[in-house]
KELOFI-55701 format. One line per 5 residues: number of its first residue (from 1); their letters; for each residue x, y negated, z of C-alpha. Coordinates in Angstrom, 2 decimals, padded with zeros to 5 digits. Example, Ala and Ser with C-alpha at 12.3 -4.5 7.8 and 13.67 -1.06 7.14 Angstrom:
<atoms>
1> AS> 012.30/004.50/007.80; 013.67/001.06/007.14
</atoms>
This chain:
<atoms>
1> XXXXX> 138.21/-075.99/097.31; 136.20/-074.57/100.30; 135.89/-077.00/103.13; 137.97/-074.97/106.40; 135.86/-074.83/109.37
6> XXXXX> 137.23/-076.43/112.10; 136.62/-076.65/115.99; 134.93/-079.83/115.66; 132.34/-078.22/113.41; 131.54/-075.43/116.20
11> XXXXX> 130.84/-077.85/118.59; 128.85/-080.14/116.22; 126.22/-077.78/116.00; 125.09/-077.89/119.70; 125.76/-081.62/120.49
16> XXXXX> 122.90/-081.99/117.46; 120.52/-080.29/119.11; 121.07/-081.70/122.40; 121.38/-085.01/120.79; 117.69/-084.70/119.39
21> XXXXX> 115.83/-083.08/122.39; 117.29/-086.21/123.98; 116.05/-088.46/121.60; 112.56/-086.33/121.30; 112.27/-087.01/125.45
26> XXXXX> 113.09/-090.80/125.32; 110.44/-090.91/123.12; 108.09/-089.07/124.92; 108.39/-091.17/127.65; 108.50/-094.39/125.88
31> XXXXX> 105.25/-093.34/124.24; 103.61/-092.44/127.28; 104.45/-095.19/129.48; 103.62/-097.82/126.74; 099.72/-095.48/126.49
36> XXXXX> 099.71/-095.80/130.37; 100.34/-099.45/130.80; 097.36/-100.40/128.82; 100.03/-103.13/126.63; 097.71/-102.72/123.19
41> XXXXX> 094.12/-102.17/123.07; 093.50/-098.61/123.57; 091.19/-098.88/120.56; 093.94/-099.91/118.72; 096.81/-097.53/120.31
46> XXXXX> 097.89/-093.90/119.97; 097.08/-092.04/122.38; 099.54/-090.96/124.59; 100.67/-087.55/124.44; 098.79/-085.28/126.83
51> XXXXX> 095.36/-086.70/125.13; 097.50/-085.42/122.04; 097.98/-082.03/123.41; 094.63/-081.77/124.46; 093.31/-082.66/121.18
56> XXXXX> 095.47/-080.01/119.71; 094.25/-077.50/121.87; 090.35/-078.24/122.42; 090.79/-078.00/118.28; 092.36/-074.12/118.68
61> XXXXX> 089.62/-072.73/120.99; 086.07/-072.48/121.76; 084.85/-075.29/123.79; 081.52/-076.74/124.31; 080.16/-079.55/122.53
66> XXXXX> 079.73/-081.67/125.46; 077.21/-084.85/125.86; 075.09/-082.63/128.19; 074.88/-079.83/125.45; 075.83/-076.46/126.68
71> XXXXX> 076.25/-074.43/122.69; 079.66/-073.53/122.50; 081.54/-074.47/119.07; 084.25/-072.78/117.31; 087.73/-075.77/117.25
76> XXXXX> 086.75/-078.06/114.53; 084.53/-078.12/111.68; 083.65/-074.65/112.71; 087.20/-074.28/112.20; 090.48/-073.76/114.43
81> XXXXX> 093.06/-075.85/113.91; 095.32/-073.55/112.72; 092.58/-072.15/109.57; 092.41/-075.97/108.57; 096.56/-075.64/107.89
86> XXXXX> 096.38/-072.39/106.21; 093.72/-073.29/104.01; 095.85/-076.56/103.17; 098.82/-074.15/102.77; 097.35/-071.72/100.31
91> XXXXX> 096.38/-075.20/098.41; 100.04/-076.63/098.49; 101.62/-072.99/097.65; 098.67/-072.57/094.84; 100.10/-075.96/093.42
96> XXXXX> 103.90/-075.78/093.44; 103.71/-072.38/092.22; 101.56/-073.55/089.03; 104.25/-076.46/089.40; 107.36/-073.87/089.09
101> XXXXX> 105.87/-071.66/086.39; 105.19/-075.05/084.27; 108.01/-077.28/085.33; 111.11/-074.70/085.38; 110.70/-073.44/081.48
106> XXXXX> 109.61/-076.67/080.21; 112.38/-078.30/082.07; 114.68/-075.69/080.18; 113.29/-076.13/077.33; 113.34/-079.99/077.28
111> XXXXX> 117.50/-079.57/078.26; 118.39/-077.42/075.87; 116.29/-078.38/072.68; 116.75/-081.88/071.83; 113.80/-082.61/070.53
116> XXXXX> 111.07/-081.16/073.02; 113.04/-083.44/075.32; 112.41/-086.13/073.23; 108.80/-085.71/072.58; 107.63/-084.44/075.92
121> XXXXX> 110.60/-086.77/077.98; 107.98/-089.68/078.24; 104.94/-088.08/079.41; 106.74/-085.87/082.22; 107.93/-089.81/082.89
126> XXXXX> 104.57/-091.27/083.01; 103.00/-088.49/085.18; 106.11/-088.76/087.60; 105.53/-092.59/087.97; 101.30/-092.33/088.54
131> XXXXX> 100.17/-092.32/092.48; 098.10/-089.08/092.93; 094.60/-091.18/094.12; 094.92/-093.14/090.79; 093.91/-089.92/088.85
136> XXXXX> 091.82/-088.15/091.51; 088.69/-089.61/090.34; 089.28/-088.17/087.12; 089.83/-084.47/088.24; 086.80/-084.38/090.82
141> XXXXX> 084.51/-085.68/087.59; 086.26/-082.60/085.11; 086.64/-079.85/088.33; 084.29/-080.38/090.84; 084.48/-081.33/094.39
146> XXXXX> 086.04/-078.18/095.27; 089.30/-076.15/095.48; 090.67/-076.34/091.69; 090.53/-080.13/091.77; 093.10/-080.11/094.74
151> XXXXX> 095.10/-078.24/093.09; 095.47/-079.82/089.98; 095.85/-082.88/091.99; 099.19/-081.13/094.03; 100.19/-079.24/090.99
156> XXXXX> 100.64/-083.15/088.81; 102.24/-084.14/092.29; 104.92/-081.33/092.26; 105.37/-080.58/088.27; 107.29/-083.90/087.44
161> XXXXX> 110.47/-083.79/090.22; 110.59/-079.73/089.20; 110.61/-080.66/085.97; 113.05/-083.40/086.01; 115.72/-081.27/088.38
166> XXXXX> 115.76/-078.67/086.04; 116.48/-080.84/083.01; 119.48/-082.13/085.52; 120.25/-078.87/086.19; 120.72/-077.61/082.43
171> XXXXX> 122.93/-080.95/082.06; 125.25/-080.38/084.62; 125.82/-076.76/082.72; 129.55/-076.61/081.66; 129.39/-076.22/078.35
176> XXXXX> 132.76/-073.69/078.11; 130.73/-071.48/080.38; 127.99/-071.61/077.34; 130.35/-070.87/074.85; 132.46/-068.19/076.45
181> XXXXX> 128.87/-066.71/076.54; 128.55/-067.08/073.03; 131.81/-066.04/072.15; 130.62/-062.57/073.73; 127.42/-062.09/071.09
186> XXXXX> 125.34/-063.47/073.62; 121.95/-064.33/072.17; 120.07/-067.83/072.76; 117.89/-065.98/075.26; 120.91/-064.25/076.94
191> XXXXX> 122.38/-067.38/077.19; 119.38/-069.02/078.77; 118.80/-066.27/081.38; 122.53/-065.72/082.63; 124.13/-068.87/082.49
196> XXXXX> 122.05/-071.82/081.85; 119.25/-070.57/085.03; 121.98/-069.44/087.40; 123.92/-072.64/086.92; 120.64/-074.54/087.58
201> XXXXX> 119.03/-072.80/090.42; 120.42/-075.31/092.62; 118.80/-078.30/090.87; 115.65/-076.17/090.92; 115.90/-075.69/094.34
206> XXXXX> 116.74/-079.10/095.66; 113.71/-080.06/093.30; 111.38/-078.25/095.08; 112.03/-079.32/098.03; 111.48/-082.84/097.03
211> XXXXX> 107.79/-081.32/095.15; 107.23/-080.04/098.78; 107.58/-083.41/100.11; 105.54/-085.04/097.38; 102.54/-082.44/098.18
216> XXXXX> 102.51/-083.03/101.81; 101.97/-086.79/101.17; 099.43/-085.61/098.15; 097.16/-083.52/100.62; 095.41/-085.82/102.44
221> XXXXX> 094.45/-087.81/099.48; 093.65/-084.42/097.78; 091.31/-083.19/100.29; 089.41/-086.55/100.87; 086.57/-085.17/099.03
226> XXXXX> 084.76/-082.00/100.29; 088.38/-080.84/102.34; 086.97/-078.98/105.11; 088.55/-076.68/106.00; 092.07/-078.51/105.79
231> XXXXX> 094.29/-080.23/107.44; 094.68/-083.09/105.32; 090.63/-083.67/105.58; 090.17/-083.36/109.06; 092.75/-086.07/109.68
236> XXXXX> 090.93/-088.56/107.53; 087.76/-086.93/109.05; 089.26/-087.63/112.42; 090.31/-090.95/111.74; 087.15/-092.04/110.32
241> XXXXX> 085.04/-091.00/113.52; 087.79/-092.22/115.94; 089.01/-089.42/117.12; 092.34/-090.51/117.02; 093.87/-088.03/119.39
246> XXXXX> 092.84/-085.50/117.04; 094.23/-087.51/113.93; 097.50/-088.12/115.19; 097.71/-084.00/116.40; 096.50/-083.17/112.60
251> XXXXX> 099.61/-085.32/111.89; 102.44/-084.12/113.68; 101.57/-080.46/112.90; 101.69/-081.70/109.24; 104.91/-083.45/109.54
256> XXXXX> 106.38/-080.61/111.59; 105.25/-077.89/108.80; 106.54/-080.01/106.54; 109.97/-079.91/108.13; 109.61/-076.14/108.86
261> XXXXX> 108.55/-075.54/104.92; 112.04/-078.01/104.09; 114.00/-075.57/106.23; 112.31/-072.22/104.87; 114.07/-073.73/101.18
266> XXXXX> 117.40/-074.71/102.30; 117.84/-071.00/103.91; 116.70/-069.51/100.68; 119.22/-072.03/099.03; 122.23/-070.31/101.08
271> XXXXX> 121.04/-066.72/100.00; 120.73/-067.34/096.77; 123.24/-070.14/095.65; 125.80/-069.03/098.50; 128.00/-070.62/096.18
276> XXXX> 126.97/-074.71/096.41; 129.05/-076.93/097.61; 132.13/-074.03/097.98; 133.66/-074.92/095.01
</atoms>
């Protein structure tokens, strides 16, 4: 049955939001008072957050290079900030889309023919269960140091948990739903296309957001060699010349595209499986 709405629920909605801005200022201030009071080695510390900020601006605009030197350089690596996360975007999107186009049929395929399942269960298992540096070795020495290496390395991060959700999906599929189908003349195909997907879209969905996740935490690692531009290589970049203001900036705008992305996928959940959870 569909869960009433109730007053409660109306007012949920704002306390949430004023409960996290709360718990974003506490935080804040926590952060910068513990920064200001010099209680860790600064060396060892994160910065606090206005050396954050400034970080995250100096790396969206022309500034000079300093030490005495007057040429003026162009945010980071001769990139903005903002160009490193696009160029780590069109990576991640080039990856889970190669990651849909795989996972999805094979995952329909492996539910609804014993067999494939079977044969091809074990492998989708063994990829699934391998960290993403353990093979990255491997795909610089077939690929090269540049782009299609990183995204093989995001597309093996996302194609497993696509995979697997659809073959949960096609499970879950009531099975009077696929004969009634059948009953009709509906062909395999037919079959596949207007009841097994539909039912499964929300499997597929909930999948990719989980193969979003897994990319995110895949970048960095897949843009330790030659990742300039990116976001993911100017953090380790960062890190590795102690720039940690910049690093921990190159962070939170990961983590907070990251949550952006995650929210992006649950609204296109609601338009297109309006029906989860209603029934």
């Amino acid at each position: 049955m569909r869960r009433v709405s109730t007053p409660s629920d109306a007012r949920s909605g704002p306390r949430r939001w004023i409960g996290l801005v709360a718990s974003l200022v506490v935080l804040l201030v926590v952060w910068s008072v513990v920064a200001a009071a010099d209680i860790v080695e600064p060396h060892y510390l994160t910065p606090s957050p206005v050396e954050v900020w400034n970080a995250f601006v100096r790396a969206n605009s022309h500034h000079p290079v300093g030490g005495g030197i007057d040429r003026v350089v162009r945010g980071e690596e001769h990139y903005f900030l903002w160009e490193h996360l696009l160029v780590s975007l069109r990576r991640i999107g080039l990856g889970l889309g190669l990651g849909v186009a795989v996972g999805v049929p094979l995952g329909l395929l492996m539910g609804t023919v014993r067999w494939v399942g079977d044969l091809a269960g074990p492998y989708v298992d063994f990829l699934r269960s391998l960290p993403p540096l353990a093979y990255i070795g491997f795909l610089v020495a077939w690929f090269g140091i540049y782009d299609t290496s990183k995204v093989w390395l995001l597309f093996l991060a996302a194609f497993p948990p696509i995979t697997l959700a659809t073959i949960n999906g096609v499970r879950g599929v009531r099975i009077d739903q696929v004969n009634a189908a059948r009953s009709l003349g509906a062909s395999g195909l037919q079959v596949t296309t207007n009841v097994i997907l539909p039912a499964t879209l929300p499997d597929i969905l909930s999948g990719l957001r989980v193969a979003v996740g897994f990319a995110w935490t895949t970048v960095v690692a897949a843009e330790l060699v030659n990742g300039l531009p990116g976001i993911g290589g100017l953090a380790y970049l960062s890190g590795t010349q102690n720039k940690i203001a910049l690093s921990v900036a190159c962070i939170l705008v990961i983590g907070l595209t990251a949550i952006a992305l995650d929210a992006v996928i649950r609204t296109i959940e609601k338009l297109v499986v309006p029906w989860r959870g209603k029934a």
